[in-house]
VOGU-3710 file (C-alpha; in Angstrom, 3 decimals, decimal comma):
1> xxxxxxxxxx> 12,215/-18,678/18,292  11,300/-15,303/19,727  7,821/-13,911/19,200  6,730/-10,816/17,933  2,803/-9,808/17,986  1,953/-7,678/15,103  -1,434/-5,458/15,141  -2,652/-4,743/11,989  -5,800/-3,712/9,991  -5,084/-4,565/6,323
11> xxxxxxxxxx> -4,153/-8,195/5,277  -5,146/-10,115/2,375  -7,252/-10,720/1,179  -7,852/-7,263/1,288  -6,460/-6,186/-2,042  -4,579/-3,494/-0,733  -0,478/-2,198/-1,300  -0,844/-1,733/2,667  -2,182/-5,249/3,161  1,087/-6,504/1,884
21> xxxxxxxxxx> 3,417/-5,283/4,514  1,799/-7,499/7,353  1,536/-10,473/5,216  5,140/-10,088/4,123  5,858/-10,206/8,191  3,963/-13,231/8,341  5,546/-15,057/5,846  8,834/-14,188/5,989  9,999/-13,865/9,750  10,321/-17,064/10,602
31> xxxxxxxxxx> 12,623/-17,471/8,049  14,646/-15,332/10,202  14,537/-16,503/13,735  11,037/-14,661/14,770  7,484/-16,489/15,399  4,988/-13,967/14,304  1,601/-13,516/16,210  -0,388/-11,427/13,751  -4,087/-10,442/14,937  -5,910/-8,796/12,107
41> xxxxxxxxxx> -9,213/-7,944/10,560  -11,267/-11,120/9,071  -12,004/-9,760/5,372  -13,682/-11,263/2,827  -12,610/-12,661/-0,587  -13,250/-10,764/-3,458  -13,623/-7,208/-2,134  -14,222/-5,100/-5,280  -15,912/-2,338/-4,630  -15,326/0,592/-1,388
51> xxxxxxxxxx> -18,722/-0,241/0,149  -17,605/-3,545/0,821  -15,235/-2,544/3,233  -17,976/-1,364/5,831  -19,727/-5,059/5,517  -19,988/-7,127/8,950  -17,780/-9,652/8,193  -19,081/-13,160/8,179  -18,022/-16,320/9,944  -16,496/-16,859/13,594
61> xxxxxxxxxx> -12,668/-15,544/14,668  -10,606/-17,591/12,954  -6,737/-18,915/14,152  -4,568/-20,577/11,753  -1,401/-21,605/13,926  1,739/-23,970/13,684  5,123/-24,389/14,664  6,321/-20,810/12,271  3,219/-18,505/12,894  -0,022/-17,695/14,059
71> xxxxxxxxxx> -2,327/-15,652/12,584  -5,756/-14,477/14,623  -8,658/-12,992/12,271  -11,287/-11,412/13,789  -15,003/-10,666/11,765  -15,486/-6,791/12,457  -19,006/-5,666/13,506  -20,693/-2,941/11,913  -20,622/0,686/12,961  -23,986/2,487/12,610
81> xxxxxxxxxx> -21,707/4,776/10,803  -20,783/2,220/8,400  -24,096/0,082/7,925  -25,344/3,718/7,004  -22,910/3,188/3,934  -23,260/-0,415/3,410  -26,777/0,103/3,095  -27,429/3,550/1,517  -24,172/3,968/-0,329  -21,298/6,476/0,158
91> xxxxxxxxxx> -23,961/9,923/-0,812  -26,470/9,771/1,545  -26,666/10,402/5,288  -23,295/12,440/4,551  -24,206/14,933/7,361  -24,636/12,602/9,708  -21,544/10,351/9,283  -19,763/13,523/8,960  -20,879/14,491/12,388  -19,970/10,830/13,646
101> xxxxxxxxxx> -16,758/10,943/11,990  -15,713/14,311/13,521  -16,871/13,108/17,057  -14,862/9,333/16,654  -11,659/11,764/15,646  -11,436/13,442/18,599  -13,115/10,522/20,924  -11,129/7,896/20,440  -8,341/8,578/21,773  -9,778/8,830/25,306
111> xxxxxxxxxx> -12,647/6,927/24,750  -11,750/2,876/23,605  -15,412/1,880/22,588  -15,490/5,084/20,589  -13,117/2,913/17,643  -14,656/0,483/15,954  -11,520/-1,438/16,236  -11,269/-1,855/19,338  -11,898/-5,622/18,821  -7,611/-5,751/17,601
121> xxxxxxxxxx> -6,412/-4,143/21,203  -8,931/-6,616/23,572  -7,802/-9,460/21,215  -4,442/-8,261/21,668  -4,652/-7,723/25,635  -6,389/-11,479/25,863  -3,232/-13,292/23,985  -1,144/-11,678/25,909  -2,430/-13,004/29,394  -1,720/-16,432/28,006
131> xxxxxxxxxx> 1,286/-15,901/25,928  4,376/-14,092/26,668  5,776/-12,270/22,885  8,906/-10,394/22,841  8,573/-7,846/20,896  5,000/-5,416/19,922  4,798/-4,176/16,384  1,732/-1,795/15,108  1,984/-1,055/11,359  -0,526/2,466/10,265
141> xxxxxxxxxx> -2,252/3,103/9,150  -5,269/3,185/11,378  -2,424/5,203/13,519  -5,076/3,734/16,294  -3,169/0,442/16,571  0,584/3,005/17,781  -2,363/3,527/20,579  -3,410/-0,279/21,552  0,342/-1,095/20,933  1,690/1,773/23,724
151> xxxxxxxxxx> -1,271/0,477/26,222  0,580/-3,470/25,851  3,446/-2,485/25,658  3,172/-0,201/29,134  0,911/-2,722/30,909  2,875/-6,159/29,975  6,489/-4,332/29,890  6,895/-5,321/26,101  9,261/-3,200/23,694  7,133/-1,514/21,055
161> xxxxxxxxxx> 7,402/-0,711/17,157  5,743/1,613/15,620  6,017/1,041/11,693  4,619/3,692/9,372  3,895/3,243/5,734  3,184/6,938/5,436  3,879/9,458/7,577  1,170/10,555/10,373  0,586/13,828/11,207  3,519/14,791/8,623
171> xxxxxxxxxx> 1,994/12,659/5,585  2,832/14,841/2,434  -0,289/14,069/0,867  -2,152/15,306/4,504  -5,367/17,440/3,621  -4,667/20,806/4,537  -8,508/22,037/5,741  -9,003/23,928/8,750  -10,699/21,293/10,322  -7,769/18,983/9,501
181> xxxxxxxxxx> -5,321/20,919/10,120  -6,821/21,118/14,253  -7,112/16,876/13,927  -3,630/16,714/13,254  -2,645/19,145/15,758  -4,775/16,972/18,532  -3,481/13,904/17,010  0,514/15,640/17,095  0,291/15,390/20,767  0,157/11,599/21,030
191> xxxxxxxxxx> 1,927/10,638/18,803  5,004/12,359/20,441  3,919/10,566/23,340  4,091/7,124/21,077  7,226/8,122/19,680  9,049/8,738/23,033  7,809/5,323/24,341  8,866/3,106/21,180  11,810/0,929/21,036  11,768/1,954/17,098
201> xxxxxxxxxx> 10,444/3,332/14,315  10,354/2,362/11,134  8,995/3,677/7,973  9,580/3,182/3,677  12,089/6,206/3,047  14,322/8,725/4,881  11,908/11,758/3,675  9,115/10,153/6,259  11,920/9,310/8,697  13,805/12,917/8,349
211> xxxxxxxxxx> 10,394/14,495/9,202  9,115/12,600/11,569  13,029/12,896/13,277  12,037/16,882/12,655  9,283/17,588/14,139  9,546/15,451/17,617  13,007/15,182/17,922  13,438/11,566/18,397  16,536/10,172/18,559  18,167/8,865/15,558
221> xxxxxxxxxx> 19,143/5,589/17,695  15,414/5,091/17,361  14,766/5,012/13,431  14,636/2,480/10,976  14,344/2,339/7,262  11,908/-0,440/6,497  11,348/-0,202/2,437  8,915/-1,191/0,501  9,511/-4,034/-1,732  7,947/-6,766/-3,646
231> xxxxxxxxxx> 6,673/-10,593/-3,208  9,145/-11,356/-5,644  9,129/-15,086/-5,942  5,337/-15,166/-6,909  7,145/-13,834/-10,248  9,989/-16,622/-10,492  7,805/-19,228/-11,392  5,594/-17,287/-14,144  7,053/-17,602/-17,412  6,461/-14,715/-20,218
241> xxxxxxxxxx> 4,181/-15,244/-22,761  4,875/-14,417/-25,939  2,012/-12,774/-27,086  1,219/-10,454/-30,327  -0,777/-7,912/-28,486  0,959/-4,188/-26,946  -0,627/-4,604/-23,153  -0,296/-1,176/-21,381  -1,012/-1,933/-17,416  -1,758/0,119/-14,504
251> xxxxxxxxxx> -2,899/-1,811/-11,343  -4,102/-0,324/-8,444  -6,217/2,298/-7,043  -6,494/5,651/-8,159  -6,056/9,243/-6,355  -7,983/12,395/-7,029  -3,951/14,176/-7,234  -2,610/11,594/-10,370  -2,180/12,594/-13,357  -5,029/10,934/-15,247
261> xxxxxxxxxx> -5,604/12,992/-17,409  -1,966/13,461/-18,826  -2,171/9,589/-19,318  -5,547/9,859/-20,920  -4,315/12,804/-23,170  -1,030/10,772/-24,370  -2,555/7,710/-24,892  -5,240/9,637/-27,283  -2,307/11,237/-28,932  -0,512/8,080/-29,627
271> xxxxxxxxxx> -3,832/6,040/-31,045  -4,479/9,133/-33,424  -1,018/8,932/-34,907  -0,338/5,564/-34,961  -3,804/4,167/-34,871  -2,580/0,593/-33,514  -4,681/-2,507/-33,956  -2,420/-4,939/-31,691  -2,438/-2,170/-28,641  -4,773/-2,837/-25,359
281> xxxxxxxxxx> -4,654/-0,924/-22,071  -5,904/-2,353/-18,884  -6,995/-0,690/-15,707  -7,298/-3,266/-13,126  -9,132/-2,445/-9,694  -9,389/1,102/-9,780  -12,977/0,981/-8,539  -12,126/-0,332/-5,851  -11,739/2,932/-3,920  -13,669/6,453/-5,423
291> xxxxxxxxxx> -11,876/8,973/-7,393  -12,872/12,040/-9,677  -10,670/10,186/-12,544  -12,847/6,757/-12,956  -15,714/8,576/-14,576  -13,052/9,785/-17,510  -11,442/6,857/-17,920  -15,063/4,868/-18,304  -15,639/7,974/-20,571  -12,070/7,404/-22,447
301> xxxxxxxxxx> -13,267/3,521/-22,653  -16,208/4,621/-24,575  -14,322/6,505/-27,195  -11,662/3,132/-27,577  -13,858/0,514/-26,781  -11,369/-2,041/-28,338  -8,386/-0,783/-26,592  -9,637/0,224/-23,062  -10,523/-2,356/-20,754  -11,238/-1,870/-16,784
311> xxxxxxxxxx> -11,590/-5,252/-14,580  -11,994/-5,473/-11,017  -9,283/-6,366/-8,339  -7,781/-9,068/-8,773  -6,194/-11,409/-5,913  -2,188/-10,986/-5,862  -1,788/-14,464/-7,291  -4,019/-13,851/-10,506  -2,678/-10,135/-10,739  0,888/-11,213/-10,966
321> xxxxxxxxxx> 0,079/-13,053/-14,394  -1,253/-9,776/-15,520  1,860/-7,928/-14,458  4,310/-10,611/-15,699  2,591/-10,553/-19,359  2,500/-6,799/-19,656  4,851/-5,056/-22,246  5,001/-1,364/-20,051  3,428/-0,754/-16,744  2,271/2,758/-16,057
331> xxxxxxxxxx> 3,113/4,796/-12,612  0,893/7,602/-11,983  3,024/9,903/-9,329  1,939/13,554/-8,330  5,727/13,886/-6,546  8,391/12,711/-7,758  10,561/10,115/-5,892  13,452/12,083/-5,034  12,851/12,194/-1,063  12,702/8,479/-1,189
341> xxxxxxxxxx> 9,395/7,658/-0,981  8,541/4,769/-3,263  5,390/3,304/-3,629  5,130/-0,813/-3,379  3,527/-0,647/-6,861  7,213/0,247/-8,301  9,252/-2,571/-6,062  6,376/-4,826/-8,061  6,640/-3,492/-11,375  10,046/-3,878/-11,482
351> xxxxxxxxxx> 10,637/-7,522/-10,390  8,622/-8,368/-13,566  11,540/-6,960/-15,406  8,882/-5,245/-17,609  9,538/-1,254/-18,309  7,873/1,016/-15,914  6,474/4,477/-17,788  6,162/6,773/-15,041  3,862/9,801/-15,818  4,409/12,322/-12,677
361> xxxxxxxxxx> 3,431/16,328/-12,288  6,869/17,210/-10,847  9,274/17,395/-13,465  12,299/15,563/-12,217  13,524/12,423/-13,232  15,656/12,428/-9,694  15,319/9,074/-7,837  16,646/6,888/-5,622  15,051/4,152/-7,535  17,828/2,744/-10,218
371> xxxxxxxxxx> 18,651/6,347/-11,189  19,416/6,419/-14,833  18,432/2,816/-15,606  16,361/1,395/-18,404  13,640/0,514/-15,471  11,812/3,311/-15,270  11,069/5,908/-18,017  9,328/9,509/-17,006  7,147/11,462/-18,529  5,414/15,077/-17,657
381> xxxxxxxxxx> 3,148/15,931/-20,449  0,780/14,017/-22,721  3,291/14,785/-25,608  5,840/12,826/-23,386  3,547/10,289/-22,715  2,388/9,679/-26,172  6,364/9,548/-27,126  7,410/7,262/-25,062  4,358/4,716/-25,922  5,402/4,840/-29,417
391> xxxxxxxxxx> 9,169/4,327/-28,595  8,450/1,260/-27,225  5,488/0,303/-29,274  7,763/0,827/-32,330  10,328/-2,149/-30,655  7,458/-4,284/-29,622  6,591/-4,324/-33,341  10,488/-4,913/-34,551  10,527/-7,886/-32,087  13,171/-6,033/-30,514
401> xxxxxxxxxx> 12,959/-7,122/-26,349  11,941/-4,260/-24,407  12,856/-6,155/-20,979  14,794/-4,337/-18,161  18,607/-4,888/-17,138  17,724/-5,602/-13,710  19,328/-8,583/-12,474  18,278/-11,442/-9,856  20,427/-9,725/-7,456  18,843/-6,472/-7,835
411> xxxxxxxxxx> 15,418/-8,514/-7,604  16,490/-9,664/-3,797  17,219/-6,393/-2,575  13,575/-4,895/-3,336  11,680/-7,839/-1,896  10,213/-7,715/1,082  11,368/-10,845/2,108  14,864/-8,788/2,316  13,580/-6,287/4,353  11,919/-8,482/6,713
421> xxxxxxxxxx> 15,697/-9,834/7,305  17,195/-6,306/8,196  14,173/-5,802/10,677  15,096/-9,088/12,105  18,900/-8,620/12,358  17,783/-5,181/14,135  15,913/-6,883/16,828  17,778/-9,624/17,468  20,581/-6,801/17,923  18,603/-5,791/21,284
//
């Protein structure tokens, strides 16, 4: 088999969308002729809560290796920066770790020690006096790892990959403050110089892709579309229960730019009209990360105390019951879809076959995504949202099955397992 070392910094049990990509890597390239050396962060069980992520991490490095794999965990140290929040909270000492923060930006780039996870690149460097791999694959965010990645790759004469979730110094969703706006323009100038070095790169959808291709002119001979997808045999073996209760899910963090309040304004709307006793919404692990919306929803929870519930994260084998005995799933989207970009929370919605109610600020219903299919329903404005509840509500109540038309084969092509057997037909190509 040929090897492949992956640097990453998310991986379960993180409960993170971004710690899926790695672990899909892990679990799926062997399957496909590659023996995957993934060196990683050590996190804990259970995170539920932000602070938790600037914890030391307990326990001694950890290697779990066979015949398929090897995965390296490594316990990361605390930053003063981040024992400041893990012991005073994310609103004091803001000054100060603002100061740290702006001085680690600019740093470490020059300066290794400067990033705390530096740990990932001398891990990386020690395998690879040992171990010959064949291939070097960074997945960003931290964009840090295209750095540690270039370095191997240069000093052991190792093709490199630099896979993006989200764009870099083009992300859509990029802050646009002065201050920002001069990071990115720092930060610009190396990754051009990553970019011109890599074998590939690979990211979820052709709008990251086109302007990443746009502003550095890389060679299209050196993109890839790597999509997002879904674990989707995790859902095989769940059967449906038939239960007498409306569950409205949304999973997943929340950001300061979705529509909340839309969601919140619909959902009002449609208990005042229909005033439903067999109705229950569930937010699960949205405090896991802050956002201006959490307060209104605990707020909204007040107000429908029998029909709001929030519960923590939840590990992706205990969420997937959650998702699998939903009757809608809710999408919060400030854009819309139509450059490509599709979230991982959609590829998982829809392999539960349950219907997806998208509530998004732009109004187009223009997607790459099953255009036009029964799998995912938008909505702009409470009204909309309040509509569409009902509509399906009203068939829940009839009996009537409100289940997708999307078939097994259609299930395949959004796993991840699928696009971890593109990647591999790429680079066995070379």
């Amino acid at each position: 088999m040929r090897k492949i070392l992956i640097l990453c910094y998310d991986f379960p049990p993180l409960p993170s969308i971004g710690a899926q990509r790695p672990s899909s890597f892990l679990s799926h390239f062997p399957k496909y002729g590659f023996h995957p050396v993934i060196i990683t962060r050590k996190w804990k069980e259970n995170i539920i809560s932000h602070t938790e992520y600037f914890e030391t991490d307990e326990g001694i490095e950890e290697i779990i290796k066979n015949n398929l794999s090897t995965l390296i965990r490594i316990p990361e140290k605390q930053s003063f920066k981040n024992r400041l929040i893990a012991k005073h909270g994310m609103n004091k000492f803001v000054l100060i770790r603002k100061l740290i923060s702006f001085a680690e930006v600019f740093f470490k780039w020059v300066f290794p020690n400067s990033d705390d996870k530096f740990y990932i690149y001398k891990k990386a460097n020690e395998y690879l006096q040992k171990n010959k791999v064949d291939f070097i694959l960074a997945t960003g965010e931290p964009f840090i790892l295209f750095k540690y990645a270039h370095s191997l790759s240069k000093e052991y004469n190792i093709p490199m990959l630099l896979d993006y979730r989200d764009g870099w110094t083009t992300n859509h969703t990029k802050n646009t403050s002065p201050l920002n706006l001069i990071r990115l323009k720092f930060e610009s100038f190396f990754e051009k110089k990553y970019l011109k070095k890599a074998l590939l790169y690979c990211s979820v959808s052709e709008g990251v892709i086109h302007e990443i291709e746009k502003k550095y002119s890389v060679p299209s001979s050196k993109k890839f579309l790597l999509k997002n997808g879904a674990e989707t045999d995790k859902f095989k073996s769940i059967a449906k229960k038939q239960k007498k209760t409306f569950n409205l899910i949304y999973a997943g963090t929340l950001y300061d730019s979705s529509p909340v309040n839309e969601l919140l304004d619909g959902l009002d709307k449609f208990f005042t009209k229909s005033n439903p006793e067999n109705c229950k919404v569930t937010f699960i692990g949205i405090r896991l990360k802050p956002c201006k919306h959490i307060d209104s929803i605990e707020r909204f929870k007040l107000k429908y105390p029998s029909k709001i519930e929030i519960i923590d994260s939840l590990p992706p084998e205990k969420l997937s019951h959650y998702l699998v005995d939903a009757s809608l799933l809710v999408l919060l989207l400030m854009k819309s879809q139509k450059q490509g970009i599709i979230g991982g929370k959609t590829y998982e919605y829809a392999a539960t076959r349950n219907p997806i109610l998208v509530v998004q600020e732009e109004r187009t219903e223009e997607t790459p995504f099953f255009q036009g299919r029964d799998i995912q329903c938008f909505t702009f404005t409470a009204d909309e949202v309040a509509e569409k509840i009902e509509l399906y509500y009203n068939k829940f109540q009839q009996g009537i099955s409100i289940q997708t038309s999307i078939t097994d084969e259609e299930i395949f092509s959004i796993s991840r397992e699928y696009q971890v057997k593109l990647l591999a037909e790429k680079l066995n190509s070379f």
